[in-house]
HTML snippet that shows the backbone in 3Dmol.js (N, CA, C, O; Angstrom):
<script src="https://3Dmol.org/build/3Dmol-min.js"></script>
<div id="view" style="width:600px;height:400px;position:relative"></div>
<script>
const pdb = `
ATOM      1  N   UNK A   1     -10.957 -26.793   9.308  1.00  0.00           N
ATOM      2  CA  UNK A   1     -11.234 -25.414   8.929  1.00  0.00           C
ATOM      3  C   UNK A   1     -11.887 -25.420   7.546  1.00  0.00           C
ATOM      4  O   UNK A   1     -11.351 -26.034   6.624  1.00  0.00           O
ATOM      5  N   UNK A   2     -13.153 -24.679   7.363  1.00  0.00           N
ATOM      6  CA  UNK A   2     -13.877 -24.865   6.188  1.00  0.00           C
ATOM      7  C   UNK A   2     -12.828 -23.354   5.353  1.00  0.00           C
ATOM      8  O   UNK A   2     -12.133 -22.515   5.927  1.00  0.00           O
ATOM      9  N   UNK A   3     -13.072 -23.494   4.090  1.00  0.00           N
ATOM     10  CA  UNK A   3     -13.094 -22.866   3.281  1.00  0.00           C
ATOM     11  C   UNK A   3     -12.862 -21.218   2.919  1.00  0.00           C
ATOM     12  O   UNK A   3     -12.154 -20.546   2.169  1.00  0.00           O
ATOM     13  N   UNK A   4     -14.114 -20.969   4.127  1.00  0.00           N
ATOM     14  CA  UNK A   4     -14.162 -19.560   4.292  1.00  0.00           C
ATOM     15  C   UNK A   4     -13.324 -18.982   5.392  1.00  0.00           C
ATOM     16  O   UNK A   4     -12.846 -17.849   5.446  1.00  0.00           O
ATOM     17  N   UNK A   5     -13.215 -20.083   6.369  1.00  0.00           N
ATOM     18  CA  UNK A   5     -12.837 -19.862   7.586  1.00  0.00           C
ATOM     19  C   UNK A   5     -10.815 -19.500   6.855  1.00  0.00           C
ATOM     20  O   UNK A   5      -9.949 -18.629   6.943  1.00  0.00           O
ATOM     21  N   UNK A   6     -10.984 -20.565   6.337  1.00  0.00           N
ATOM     22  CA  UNK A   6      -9.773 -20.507   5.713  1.00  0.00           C
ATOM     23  C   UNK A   6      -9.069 -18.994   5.136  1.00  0.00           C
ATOM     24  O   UNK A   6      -7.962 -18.493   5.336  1.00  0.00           O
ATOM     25  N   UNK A   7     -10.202 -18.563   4.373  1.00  0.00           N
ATOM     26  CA  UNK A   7     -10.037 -17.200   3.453  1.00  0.00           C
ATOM     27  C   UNK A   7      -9.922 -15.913   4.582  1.00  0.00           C
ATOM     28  O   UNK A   7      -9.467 -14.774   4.485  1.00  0.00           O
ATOM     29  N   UNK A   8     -10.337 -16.405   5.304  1.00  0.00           N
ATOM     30  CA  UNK A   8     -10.803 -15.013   6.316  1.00  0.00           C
ATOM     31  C   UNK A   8      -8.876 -15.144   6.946  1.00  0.00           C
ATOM     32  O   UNK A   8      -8.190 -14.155   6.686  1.00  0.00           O
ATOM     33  N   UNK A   9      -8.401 -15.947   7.462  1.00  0.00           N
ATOM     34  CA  UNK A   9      -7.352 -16.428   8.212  1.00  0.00           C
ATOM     35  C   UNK A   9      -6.568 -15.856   7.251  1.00  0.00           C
ATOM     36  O   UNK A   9      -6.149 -14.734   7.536  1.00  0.00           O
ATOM     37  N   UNK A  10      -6.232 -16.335   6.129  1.00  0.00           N
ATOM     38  CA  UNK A  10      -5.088 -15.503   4.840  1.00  0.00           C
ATOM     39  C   UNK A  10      -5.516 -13.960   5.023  1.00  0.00           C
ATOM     40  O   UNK A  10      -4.467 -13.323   4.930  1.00  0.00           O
ATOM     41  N   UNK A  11      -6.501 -13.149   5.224  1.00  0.00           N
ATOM     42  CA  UNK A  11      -6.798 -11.497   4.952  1.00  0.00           C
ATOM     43  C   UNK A  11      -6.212 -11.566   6.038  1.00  0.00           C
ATOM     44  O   UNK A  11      -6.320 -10.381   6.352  1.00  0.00           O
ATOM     45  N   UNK A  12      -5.715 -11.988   6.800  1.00  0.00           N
ATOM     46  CA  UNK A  12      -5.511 -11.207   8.396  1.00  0.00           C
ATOM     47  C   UNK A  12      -4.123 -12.074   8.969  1.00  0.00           C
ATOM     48  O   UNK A  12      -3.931 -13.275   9.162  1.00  0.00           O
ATOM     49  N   UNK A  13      -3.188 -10.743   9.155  1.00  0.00           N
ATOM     50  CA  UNK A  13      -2.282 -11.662  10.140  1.00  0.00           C
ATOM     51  C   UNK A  13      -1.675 -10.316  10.984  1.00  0.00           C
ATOM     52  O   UNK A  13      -1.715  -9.094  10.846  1.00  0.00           O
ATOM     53  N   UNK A  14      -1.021 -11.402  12.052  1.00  0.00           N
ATOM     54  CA  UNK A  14      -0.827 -11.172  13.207  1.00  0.00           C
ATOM     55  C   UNK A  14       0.344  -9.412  12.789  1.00  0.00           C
ATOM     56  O   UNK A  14       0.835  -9.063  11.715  1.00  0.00           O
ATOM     57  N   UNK A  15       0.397  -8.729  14.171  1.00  0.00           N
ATOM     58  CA  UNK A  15       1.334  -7.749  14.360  1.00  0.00           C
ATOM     59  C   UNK A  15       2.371  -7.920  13.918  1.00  0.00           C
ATOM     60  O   UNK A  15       2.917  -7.003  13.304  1.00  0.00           O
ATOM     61  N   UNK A  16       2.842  -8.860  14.043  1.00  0.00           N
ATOM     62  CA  UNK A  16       4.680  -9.783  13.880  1.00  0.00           C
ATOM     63  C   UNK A  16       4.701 -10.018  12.307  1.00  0.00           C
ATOM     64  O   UNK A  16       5.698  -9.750  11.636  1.00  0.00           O
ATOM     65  N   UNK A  17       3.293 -10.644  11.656  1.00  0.00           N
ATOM     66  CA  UNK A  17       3.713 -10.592   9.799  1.00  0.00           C
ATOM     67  C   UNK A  17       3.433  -9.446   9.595  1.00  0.00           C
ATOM     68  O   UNK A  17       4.247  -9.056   8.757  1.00  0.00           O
ATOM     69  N   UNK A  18       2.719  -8.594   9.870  1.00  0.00           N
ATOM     70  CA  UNK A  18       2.475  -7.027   9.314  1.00  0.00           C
ATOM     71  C   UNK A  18       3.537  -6.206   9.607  1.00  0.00           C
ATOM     72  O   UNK A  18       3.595  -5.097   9.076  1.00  0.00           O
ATOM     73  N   UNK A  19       4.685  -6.708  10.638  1.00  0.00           N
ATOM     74  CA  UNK A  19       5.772  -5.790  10.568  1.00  0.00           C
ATOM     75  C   UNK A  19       6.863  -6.446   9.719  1.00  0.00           C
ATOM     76  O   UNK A  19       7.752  -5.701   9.308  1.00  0.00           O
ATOM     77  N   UNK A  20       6.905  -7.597   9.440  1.00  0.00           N
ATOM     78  CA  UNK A  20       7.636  -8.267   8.448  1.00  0.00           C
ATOM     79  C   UNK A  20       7.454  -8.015   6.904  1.00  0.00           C
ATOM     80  O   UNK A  20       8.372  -8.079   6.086  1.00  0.00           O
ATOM     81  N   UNK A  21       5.784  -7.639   6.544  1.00  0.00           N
ATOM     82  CA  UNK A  21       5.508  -7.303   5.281  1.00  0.00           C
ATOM     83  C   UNK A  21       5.849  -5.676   4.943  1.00  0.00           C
ATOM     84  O   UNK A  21       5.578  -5.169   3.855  1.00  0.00           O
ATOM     85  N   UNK A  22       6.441  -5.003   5.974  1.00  0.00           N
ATOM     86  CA  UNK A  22       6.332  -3.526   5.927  1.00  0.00           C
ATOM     87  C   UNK A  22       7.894  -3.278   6.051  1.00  0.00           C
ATOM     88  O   UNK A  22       8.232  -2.137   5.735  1.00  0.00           O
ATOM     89  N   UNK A  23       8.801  -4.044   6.409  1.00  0.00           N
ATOM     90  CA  UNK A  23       9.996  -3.953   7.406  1.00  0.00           C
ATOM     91  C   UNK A  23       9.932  -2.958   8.391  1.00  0.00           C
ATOM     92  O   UNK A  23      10.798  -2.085   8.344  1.00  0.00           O
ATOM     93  N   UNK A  24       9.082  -2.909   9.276  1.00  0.00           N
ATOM     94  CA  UNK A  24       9.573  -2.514  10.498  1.00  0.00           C
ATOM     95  C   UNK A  24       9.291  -3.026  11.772  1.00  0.00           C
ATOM     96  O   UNK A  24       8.901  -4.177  11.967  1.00  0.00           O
ATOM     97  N   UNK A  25       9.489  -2.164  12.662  1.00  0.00           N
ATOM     98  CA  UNK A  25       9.614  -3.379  13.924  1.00  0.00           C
ATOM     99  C   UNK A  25       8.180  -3.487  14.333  1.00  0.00           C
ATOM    100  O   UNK A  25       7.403  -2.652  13.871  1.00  0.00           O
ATOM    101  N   UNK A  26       7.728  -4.415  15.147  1.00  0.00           N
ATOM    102  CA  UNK A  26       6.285  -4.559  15.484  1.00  0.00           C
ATOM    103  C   UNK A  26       5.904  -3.570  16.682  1.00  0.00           C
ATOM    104  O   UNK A  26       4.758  -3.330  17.062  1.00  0.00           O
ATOM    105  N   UNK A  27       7.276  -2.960  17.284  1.00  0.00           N
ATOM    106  CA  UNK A  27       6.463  -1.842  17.838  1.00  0.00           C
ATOM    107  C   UNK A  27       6.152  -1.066  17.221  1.00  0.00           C
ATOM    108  O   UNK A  27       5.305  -0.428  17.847  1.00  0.00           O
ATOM    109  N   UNK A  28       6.405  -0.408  15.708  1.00  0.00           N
ATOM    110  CA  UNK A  28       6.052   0.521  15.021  1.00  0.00           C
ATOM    111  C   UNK A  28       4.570   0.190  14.509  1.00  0.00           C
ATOM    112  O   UNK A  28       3.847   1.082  14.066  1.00  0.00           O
ATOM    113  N   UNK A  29       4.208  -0.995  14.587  1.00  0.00           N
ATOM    114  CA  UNK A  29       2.642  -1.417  13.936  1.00  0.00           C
ATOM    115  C   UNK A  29       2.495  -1.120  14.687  1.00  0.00           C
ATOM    116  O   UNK A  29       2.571   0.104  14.577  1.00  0.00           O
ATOM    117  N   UNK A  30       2.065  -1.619  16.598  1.00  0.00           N
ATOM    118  CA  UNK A  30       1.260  -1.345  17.662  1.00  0.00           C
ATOM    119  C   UNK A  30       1.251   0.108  17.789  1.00  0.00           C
ATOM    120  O   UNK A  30       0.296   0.538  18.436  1.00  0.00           O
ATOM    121  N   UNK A  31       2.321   1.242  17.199  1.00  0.00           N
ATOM    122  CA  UNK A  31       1.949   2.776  17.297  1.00  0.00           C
ATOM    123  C   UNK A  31       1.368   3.735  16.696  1.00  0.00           C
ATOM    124  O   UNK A  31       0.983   4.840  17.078  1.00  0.00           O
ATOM    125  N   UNK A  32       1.313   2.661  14.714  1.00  0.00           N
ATOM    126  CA  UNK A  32       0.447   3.372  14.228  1.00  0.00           C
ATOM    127  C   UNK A  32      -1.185   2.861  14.448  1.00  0.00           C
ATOM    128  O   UNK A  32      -2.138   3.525  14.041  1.00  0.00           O
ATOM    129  N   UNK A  33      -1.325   1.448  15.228  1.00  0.00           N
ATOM    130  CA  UNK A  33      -2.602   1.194  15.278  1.00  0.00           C
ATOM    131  C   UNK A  33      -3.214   1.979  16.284  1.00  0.00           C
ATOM    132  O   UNK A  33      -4.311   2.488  16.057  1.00  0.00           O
ATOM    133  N   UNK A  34      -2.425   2.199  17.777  1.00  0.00           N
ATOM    134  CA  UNK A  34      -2.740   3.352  18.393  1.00  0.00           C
ATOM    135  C   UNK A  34      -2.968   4.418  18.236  1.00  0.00           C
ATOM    136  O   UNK A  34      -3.816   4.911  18.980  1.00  0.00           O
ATOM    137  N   UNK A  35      -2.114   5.558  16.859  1.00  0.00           N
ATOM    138  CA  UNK A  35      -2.541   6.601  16.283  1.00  0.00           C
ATOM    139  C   UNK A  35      -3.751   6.241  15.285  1.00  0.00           C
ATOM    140  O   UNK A  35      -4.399   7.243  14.983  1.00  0.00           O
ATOM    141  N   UNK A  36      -4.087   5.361  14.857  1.00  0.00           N
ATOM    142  CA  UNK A  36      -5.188   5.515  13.980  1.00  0.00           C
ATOM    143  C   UNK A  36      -4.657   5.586  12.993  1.00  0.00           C
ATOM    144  O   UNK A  36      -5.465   5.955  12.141  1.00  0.00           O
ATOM    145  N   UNK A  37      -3.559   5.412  12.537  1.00  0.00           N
ATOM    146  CA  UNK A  37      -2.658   4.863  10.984  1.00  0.00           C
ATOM    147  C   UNK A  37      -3.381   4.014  10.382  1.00  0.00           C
ATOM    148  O   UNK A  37      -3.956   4.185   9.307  1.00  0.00           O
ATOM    149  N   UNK A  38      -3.381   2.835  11.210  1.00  0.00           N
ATOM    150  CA  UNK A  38      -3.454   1.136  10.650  1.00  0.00           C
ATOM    151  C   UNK A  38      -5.056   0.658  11.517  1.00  0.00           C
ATOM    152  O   UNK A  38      -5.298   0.850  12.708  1.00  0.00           O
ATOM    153  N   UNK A  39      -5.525   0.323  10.991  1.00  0.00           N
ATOM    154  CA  UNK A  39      -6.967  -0.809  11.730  1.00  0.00           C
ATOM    155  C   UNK A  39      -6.407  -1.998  12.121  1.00  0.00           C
ATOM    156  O   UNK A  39      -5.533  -2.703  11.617  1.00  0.00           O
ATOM    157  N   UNK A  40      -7.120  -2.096  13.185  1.00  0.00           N
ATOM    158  CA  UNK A  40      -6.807  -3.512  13.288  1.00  0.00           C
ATOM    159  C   UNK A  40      -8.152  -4.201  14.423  1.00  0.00           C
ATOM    160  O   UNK A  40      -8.954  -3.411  14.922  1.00  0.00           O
ATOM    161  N   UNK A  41      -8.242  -5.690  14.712  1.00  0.00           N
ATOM    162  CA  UNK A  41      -9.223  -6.065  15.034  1.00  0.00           C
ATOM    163  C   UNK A  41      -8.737  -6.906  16.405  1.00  0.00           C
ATOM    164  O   UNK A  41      -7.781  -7.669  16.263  1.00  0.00           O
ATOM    165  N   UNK A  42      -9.305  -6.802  17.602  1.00  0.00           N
ATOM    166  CA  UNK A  42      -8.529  -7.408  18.971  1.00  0.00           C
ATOM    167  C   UNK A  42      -9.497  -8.055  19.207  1.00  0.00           C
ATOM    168  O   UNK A  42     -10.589  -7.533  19.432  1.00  0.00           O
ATOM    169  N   UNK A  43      -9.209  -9.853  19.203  1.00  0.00           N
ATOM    170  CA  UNK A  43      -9.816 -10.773  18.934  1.00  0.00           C
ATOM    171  C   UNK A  43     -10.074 -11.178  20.267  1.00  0.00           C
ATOM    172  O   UNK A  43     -10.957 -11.995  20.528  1.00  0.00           O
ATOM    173  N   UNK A  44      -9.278 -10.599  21.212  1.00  0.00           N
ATOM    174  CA  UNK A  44      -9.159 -11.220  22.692  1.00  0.00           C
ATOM    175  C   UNK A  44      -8.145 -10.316  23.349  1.00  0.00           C
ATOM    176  O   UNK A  44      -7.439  -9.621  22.618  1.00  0.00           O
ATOM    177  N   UNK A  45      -8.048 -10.278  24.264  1.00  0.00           N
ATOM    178  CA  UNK A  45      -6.990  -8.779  25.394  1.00  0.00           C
ATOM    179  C   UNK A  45      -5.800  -9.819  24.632  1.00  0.00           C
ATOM    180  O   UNK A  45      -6.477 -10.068  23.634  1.00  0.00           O
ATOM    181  N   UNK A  46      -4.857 -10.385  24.466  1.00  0.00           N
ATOM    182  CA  UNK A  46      -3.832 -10.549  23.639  1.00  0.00           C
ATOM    183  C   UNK A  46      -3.790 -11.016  22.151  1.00  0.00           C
ATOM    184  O   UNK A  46      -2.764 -11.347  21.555  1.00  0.00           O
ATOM    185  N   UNK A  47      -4.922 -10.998  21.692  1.00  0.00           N
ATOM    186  CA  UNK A  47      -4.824 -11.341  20.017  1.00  0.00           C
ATOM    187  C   UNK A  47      -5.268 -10.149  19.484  1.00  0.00           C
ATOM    188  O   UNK A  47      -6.347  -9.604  19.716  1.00  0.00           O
ATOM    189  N   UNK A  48      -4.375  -9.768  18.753  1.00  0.00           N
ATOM    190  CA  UNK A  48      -4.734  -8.492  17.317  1.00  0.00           C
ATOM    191  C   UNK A  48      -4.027  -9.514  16.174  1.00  0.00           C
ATOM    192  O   UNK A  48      -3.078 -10.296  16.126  1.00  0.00           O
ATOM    193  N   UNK A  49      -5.245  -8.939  15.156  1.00  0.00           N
ATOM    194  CA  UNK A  49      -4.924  -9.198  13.738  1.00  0.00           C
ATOM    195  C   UNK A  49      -5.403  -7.667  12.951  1.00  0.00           C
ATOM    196  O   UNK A  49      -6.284  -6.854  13.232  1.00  0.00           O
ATOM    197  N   UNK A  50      -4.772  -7.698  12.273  1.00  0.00           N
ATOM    198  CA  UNK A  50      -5.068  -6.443  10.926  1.00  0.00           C
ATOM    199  C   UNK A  50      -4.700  -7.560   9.281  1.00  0.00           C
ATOM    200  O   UNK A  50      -3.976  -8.513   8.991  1.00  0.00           O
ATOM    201  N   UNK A  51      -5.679  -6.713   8.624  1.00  0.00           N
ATOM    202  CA  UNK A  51      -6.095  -7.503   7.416  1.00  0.00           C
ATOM    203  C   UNK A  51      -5.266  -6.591   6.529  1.00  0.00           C
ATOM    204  O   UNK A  51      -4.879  -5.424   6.581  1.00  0.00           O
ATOM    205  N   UNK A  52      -5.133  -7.855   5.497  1.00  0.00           N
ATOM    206  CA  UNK A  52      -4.035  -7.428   4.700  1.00  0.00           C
ATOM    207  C   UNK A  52      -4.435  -6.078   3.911  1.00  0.00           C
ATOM    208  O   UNK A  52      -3.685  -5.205   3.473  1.00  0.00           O
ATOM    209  N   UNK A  53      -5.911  -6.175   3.857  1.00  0.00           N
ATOM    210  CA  UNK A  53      -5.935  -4.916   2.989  1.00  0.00           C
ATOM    211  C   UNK A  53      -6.257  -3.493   3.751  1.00  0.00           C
ATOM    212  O   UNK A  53      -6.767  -2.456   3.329  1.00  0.00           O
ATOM    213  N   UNK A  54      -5.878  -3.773   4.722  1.00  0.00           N
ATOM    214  CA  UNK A  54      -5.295  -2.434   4.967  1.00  0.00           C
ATOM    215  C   UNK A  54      -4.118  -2.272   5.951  1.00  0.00           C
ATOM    216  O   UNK A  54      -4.009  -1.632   6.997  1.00  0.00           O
ATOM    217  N   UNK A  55      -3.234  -3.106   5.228  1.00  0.00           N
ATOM    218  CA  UNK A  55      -1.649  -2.931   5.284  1.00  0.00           C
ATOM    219  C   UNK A  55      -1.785  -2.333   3.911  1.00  0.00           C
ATOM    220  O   UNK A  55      -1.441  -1.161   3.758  1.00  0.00           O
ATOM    221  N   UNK A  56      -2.270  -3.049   2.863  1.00  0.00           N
ATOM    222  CA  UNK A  56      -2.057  -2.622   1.197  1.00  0.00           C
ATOM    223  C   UNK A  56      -2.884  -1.218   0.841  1.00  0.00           C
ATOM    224  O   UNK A  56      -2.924  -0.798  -0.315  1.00  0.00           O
ATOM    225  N   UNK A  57      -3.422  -0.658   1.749  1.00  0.00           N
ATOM    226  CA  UNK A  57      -4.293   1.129   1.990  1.00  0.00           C
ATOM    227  C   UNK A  57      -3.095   1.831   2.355  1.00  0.00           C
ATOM    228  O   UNK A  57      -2.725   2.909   1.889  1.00  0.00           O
ATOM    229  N   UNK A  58      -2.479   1.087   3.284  1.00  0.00           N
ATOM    230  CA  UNK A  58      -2.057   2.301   4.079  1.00  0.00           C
ATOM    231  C   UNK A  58      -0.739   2.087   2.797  1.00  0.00           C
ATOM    232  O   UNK A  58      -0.903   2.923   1.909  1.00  0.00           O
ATOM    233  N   UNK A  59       0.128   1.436   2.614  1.00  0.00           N
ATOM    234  CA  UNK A  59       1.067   1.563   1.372  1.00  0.00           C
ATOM    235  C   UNK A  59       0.191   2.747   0.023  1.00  0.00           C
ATOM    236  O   UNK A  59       0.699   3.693  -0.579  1.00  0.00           O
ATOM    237  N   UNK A  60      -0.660   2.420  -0.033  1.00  0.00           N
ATOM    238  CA  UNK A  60      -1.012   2.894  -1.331  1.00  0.00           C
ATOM    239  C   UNK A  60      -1.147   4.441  -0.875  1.00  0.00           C
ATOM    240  O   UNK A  60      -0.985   5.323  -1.719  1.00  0.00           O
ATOM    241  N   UNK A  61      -1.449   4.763   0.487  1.00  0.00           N
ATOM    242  CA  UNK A  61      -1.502   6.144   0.812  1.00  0.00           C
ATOM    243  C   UNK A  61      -0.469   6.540   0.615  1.00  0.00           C
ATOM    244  O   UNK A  61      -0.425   7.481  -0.178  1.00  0.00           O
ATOM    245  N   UNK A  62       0.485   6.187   1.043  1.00  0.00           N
ATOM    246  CA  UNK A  62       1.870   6.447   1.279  1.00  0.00           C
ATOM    247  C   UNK A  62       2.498   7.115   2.457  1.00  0.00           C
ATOM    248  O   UNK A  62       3.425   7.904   2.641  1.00  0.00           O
ATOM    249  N   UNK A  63       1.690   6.530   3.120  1.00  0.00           N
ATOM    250  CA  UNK A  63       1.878   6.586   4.917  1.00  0.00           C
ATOM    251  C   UNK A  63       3.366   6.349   5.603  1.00  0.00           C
ATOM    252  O   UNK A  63       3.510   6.665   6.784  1.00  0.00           O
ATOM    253  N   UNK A  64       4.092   5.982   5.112  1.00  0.00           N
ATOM    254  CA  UNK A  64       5.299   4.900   5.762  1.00  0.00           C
ATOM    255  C   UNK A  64       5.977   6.027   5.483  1.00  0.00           C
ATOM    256  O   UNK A  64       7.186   6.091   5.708  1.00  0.00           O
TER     257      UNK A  64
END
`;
const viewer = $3Dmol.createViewer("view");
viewer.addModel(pdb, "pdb");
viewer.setStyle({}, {cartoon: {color: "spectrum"}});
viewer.zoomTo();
viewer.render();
</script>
């Protein structure tokens, strides 16, 4: 894995760390990504990732 590939992989993690960085459950991520809360990017019919910075948007809104 080069460098960038690398950097891109740290901005983005899976449903399961974004409900760990938020404390709540990962069905609560999959409902605000469905409402249009949270972005997120579906890499394949079972891979979603959402990037960290907008887990750190939606905190700063004060969404939660």
């Amino acid at each position: 894995m080069d460098k960038q590939s690398a950097a891109v992989a740290r901005a983005m993690v899976s449903p399961q760390e974004a409900a760990a960085m938020l404390h709540v459950d990962r069905t609560t991520i999959f409902r605000w990504i469905k409402d249009g809360k949270l972005s997120a990017s579906k890499l394949s019919p079972r891979i979603v990732r959402i990037r960290v910075a907008d887990i750190d948007a939606l905190l700063e809104r004060g969404a939660l």
